[in-house]
C-alpha positions as CSV (number, residue, x, y, z in Angstrom):
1,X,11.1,1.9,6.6
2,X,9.9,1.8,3.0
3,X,12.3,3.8,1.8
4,X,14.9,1.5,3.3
5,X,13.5,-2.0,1.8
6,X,15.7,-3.7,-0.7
7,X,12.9,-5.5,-2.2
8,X,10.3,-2.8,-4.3
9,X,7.1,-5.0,-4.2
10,X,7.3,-5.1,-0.2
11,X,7.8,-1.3,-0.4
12,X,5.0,-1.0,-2.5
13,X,2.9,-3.0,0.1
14,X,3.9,-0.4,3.2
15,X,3.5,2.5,1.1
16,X,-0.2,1.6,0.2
17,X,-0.8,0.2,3.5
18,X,0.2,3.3,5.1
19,X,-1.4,5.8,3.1
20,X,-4.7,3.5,3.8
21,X,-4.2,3.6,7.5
22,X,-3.6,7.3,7.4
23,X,-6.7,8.3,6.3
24,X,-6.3,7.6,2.2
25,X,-9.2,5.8,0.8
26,X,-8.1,2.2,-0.1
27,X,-8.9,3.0,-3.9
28,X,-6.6,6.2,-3.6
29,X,-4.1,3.9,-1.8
30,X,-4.0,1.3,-3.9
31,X,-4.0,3.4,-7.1
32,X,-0.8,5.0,-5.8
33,X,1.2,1.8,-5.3
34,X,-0.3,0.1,-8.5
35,X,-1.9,-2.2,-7.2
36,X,-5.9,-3.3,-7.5
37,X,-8.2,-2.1,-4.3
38,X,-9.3,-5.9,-3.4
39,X,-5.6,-7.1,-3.2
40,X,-5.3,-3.6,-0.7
41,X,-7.8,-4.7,1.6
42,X,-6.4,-8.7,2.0
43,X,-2.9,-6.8,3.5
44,X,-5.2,-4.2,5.7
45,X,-7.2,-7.1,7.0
């Protein structure tokens, strides 16, 4: 579905979440999608 999105910030965002909900710490995620852990864990939440 990612791979499909137009818009490359809302890819970003179900990339990271995804990793984090497979098993990928939220650092590791949110590293990985450029983003900052906090932010991460707001869109998990």
């Amino acid at each position: 579905m990612a791979r499909r999105e137009k818009n490359g910030r809302v890819s970003s965002r179900m990339l990271a979440i995804a990793n984090a909900l497979d098993g990928m710490s939220r650092a590791d995620a949110a590293r990985s999608a450029g983003m900052d852990r906090q932010t991460l864990r707001d869109w998990v939440v």
